[in-house]
Backbone bond lengths (Angstrom), bond angles and torsions (degrees), N, CA, C in turn:
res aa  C-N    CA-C-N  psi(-1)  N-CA   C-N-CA  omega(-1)  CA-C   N-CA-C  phi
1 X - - - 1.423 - - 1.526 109.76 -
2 X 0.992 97.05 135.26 1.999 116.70 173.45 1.463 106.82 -81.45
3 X 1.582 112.97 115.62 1.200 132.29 -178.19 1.580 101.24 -96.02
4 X 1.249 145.77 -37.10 0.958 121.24 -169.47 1.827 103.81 -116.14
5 X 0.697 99.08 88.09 1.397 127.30 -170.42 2.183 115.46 -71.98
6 X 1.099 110.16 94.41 1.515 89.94 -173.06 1.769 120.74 -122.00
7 X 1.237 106.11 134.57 1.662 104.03 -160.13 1.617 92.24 158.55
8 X 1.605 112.60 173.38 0.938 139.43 -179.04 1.767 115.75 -91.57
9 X 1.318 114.01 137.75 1.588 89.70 175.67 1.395 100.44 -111.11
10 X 1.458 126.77 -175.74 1.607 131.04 -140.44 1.345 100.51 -88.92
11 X 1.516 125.93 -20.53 1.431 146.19 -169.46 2.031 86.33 -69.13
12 X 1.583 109.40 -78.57 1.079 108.72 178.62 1.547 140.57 -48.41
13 X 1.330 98.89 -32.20 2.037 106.62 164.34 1.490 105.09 -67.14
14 X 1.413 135.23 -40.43 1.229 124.51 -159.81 1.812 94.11 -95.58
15 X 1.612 131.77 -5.27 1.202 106.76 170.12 1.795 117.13 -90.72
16 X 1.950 84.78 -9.81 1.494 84.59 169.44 1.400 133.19 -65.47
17 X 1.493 84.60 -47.14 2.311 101.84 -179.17 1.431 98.26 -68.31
18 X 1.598 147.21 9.20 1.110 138.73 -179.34 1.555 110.08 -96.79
19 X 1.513 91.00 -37.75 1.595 93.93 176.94 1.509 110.07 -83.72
20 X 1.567 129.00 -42.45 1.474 124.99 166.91 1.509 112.38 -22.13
21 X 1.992 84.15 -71.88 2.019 107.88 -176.79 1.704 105.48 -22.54
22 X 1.587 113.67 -66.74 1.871 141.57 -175.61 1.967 104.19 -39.09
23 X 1.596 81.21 -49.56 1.629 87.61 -168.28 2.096 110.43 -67.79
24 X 1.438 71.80 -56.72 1.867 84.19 171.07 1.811 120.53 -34.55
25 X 1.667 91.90 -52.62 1.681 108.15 -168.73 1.269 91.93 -66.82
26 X 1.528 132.02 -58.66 1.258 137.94 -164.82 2.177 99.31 -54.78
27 X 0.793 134.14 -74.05 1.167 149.74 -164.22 1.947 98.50 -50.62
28 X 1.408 110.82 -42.04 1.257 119.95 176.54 1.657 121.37 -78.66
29 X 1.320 102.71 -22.83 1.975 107.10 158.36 1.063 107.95 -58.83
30 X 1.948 109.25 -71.51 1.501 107.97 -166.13 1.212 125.09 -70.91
31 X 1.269 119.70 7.63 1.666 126.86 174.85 1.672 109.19 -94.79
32 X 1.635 101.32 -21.15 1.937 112.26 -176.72 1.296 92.73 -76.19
33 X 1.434 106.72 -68.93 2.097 111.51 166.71 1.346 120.63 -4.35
34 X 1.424 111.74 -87.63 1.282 128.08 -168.77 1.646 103.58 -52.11
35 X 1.384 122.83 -51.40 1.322 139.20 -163.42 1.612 96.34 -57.66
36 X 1.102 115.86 -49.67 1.435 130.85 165.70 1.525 116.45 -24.96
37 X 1.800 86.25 -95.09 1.660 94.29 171.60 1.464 134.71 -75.59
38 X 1.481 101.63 17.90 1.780 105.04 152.24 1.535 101.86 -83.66
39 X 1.106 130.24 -79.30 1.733 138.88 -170.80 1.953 98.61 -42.66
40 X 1.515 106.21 -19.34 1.836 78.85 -177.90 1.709 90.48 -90.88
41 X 1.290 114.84 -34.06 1.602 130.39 -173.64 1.819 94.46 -32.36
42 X 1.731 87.48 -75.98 1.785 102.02 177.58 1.841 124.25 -39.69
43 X 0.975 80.18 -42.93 1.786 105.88 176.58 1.399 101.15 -52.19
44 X 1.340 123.76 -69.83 1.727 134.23 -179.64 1.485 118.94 -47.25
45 X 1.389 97.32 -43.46 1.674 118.54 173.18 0.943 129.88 -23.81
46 X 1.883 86.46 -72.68 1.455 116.33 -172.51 1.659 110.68 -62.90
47 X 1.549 95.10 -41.70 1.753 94.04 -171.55 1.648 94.35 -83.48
48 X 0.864 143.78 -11.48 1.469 120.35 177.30 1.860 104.88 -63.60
49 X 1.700 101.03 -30.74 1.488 100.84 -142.48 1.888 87.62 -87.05
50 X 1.383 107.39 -30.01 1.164 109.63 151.16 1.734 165.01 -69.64
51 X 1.314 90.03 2.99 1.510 140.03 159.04 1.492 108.32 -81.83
52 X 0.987 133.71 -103.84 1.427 117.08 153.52 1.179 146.80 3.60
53 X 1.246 107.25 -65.48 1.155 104.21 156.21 1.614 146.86 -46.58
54 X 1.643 103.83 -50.07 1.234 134.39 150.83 1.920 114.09 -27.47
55 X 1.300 92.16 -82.87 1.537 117.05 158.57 1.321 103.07 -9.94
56 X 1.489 114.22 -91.82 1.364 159.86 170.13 2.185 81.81 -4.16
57 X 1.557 114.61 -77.59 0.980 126.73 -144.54 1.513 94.23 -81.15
58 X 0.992 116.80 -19.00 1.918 114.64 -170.34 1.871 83.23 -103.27
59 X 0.836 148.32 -66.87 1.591 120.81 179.34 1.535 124.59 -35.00
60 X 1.317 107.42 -36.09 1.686 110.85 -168.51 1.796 103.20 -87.32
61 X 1.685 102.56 -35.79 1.621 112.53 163.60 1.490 113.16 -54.11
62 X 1.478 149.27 -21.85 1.385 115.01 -168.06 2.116 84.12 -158.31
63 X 0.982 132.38 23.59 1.695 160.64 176.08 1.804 85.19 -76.54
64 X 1.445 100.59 93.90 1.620 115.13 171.17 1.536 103.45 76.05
65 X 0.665 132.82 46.97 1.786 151.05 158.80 1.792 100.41 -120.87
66 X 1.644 102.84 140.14 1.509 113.04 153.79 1.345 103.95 -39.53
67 X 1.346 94.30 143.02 1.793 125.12 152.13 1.612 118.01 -21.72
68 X 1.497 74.67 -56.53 1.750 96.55 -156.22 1.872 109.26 -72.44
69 X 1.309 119.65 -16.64 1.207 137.81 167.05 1.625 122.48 -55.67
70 X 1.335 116.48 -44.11 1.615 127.15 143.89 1.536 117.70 -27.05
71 X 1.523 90.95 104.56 1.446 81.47 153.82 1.270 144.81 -74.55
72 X 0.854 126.59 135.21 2.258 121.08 -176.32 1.298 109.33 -48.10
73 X 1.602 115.63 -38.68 1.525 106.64 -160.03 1.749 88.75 -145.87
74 X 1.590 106.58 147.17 1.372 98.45 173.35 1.737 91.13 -162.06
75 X 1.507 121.42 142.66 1.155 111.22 161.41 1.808 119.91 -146.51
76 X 1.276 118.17 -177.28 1.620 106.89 168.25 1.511 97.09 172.63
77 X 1.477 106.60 -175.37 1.404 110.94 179.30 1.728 117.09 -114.93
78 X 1.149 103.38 -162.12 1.940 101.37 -158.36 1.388 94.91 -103.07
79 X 1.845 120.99 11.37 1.443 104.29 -155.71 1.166 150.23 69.15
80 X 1.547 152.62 114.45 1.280 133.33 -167.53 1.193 126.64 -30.41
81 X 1.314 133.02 0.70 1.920 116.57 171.49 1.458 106.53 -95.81
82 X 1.401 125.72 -20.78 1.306 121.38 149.08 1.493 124.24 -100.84
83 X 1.520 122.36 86.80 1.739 104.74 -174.64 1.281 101.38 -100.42
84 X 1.471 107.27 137.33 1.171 122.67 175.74 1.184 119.34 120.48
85 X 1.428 107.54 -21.22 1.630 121.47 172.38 1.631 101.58 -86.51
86 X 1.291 104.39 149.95 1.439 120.39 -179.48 2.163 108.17 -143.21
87 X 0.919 89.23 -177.40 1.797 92.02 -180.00 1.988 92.93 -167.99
88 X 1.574 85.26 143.05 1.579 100.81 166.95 1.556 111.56 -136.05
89 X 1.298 121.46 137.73 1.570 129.77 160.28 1.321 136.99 -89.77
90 X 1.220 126.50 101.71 1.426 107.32 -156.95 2.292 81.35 -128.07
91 X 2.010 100.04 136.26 1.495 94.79 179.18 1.801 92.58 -116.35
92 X 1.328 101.61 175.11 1.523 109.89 177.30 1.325 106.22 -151.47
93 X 1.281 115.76 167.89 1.704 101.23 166.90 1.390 115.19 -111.20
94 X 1.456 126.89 129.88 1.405 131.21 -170.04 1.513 122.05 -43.63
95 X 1.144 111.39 126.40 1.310 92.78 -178.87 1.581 104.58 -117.88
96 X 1.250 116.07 110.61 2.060 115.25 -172.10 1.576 85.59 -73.04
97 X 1.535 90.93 152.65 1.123 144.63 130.25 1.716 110.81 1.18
98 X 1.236 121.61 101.23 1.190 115.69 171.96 2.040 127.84 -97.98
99 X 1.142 94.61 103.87 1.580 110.04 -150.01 1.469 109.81 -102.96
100 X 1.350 116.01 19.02 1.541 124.02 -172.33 1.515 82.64 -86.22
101 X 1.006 123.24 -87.23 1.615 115.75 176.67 1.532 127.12 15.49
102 X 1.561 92.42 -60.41 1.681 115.89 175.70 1.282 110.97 -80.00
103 X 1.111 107.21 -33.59 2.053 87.35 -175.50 2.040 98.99 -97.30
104 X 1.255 120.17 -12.85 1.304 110.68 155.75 2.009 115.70 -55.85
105 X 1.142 89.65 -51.51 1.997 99.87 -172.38 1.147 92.47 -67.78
106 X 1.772 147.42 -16.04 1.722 118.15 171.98 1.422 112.65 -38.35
107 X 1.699 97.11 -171.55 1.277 112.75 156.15 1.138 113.27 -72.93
108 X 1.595 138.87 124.82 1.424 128.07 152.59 2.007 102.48 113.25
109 X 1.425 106.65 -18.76 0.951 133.22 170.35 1.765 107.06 74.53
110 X 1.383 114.49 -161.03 1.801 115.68 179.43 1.466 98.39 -94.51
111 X 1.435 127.97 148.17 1.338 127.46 160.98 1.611 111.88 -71.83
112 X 1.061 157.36 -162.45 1.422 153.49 122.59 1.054 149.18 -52.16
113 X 1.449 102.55 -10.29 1.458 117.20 -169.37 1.952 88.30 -90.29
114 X 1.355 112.18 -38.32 1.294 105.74 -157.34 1.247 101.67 -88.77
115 X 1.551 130.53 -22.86 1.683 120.47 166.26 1.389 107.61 -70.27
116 X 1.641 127.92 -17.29 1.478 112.49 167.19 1.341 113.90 -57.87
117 X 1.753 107.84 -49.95 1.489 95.85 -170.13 1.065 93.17 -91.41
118 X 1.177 155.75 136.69 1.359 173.49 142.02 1.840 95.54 176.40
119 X 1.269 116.66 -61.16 1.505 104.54 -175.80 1.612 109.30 -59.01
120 X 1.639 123.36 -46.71 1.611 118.87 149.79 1.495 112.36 -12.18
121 X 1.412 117.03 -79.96 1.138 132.33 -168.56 1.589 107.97 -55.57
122 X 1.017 139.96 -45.95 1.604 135.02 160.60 1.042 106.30 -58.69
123 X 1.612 146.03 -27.15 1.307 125.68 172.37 1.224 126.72 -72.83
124 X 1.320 104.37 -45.57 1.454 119.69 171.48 1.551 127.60 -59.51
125 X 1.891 112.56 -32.57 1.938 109.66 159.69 1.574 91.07 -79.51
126 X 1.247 140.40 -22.99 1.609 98.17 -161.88 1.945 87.54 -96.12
127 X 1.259 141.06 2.30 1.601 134.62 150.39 1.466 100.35 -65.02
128 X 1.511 132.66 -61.61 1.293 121.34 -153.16 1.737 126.07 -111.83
129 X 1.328 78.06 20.17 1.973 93.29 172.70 1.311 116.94 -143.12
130 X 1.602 104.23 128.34 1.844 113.72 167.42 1.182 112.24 -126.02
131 X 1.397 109.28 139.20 1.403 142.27 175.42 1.470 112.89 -69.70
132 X 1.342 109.85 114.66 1.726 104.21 177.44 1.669 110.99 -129.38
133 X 0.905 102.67 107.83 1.559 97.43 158.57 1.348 130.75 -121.23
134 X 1.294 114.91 161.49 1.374 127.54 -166.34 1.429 107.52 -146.91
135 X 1.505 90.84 115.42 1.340 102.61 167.24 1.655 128.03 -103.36
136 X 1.359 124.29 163.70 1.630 128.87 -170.00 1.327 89.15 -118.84
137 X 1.666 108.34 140.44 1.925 95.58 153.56 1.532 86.96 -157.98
138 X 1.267 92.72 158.85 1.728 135.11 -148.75 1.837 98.09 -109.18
139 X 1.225 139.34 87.82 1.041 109.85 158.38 1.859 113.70 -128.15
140 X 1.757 96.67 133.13 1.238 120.89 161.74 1.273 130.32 -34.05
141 X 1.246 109.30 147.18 1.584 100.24 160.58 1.566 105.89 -77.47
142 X 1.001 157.97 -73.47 1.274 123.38 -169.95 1.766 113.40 -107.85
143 X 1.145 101.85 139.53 1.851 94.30 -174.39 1.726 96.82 135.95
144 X 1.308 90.72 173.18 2.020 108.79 179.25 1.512 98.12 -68.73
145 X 0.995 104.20 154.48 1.667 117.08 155.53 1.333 118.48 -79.04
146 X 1.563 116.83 138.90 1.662 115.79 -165.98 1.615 94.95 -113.60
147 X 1.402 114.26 148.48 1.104 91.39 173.25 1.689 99.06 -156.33
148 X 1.395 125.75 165.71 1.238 129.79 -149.84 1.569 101.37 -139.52
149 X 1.691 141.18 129.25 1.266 125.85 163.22 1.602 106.82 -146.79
150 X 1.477 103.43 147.51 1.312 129.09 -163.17 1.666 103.71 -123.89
151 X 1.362 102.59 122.98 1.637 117.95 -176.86 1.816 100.75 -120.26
152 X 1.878 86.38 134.71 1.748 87.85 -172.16 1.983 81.43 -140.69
153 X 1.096 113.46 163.66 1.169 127.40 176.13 1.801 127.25 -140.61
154 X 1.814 87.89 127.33 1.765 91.41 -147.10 1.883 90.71 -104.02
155 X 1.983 118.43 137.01 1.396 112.60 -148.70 1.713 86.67 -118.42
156 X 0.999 141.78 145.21 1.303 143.09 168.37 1.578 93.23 -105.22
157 X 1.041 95.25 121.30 1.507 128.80 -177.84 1.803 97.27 -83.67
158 X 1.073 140.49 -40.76 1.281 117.20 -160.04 1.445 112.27 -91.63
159 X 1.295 120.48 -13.94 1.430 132.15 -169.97 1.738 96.06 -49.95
160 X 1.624 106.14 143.46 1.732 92.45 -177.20 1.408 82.57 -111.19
161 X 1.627 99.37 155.32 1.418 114.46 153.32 1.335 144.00 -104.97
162 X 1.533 120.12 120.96 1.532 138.35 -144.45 1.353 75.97 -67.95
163 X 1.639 112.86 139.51 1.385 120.36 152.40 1.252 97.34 -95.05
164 X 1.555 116.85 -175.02 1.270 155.19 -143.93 1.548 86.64 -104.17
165 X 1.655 143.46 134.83 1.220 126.90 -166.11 1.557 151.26 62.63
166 X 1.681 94.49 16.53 1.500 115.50 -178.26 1.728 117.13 88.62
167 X 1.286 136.93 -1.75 0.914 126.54 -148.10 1.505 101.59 -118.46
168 X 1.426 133.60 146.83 1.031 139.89 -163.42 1.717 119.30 -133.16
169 X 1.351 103.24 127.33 1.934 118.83 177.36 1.444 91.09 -92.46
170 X 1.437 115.68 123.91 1.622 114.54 133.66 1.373 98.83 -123.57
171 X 1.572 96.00 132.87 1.764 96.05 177.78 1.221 122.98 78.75
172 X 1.198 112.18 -121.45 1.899 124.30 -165.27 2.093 83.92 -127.18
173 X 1.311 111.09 -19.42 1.821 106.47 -171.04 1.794 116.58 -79.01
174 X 0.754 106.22 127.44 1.485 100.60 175.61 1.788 107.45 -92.31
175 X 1.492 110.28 143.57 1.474 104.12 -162.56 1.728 98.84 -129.40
């Protein structure tokens, strides 16, 4: 029998390839990871930059035009250099906040004069303001659809507002 014996025995090769195997798997998650959240990173990018853009073209499209010239609903795609990206337009007309409620429930409650003009004042943003947003969405061939939307609000400045007693604001003019 051979006493000095030199080499590895089978116990020790297989605790070696266990830890390699660990290191390998480990190194091959965080490389799937990252790979991941670059392509969703890129993914966001693109539609932000395409959001904007969009934006970009429906402000300069109806920017000093009536209200009423907006379309409600509008949609399409980015064309083959972006496939898969899409965009939709959908407008509404604002409707504020109805806050007579609240200044009735103070202390001392609302007088009348000031829930007139305050209800004035809701007539007049929901006549001279629309809500537009536009959204982008991204969908993959396999996976959820991502999708991104941006709300901007376009004010027609000339609309006058009926005072209380016949009398009329357009602008800075009293009429």
């Amino acid at each position: 029998m051979i006493k000095n014996q030199r080499g590895f025995s089978l116990i020790e090769v297989f605790v070696a390839m266990m830890i390699l195997g660990g290191g390998i798997f480990v190194i091959a998650n965080a490389w799937s990871g990252n790979f991941l959240r670059v392509r969703n990173s890129r993914i966001n990018n693109t539609a932000a930059s395409l959001i904007e853009r969009k934006m970009t073209e429906i402000e300069v499209q109806y920017t000093g035009k009536p209200l009423e010239e907006i379309k409600e609903e509008d949609s399409g795609d980015f064309g083959a250099m972006y496939p898969g990206y899409s965009w939709t337009m959908a407008s509404k007309e604002f409707e504020m906040p109805d806050i007579s409620g609240m200044l009735a429930a103070r202390e001392g409650g609302a007088d009348e004069m000031l829930l007139t003009l305050v209800k004035t004042l809701a007539e007049y943003v929901k006549q001279s303001v629309k809500e537009v947003s536009v959204t982008v969405a991204f969908k993959p061939k396999h996976g959820n659809k991502i999708s991104h939307t941006v709300t901007t609000y376009f004010v027609d400045y000339t609309k006058e507002i009926q005072m209380p007693g016949g009398g009329a604001f357009q602008g800075d003019k009293a009429q």
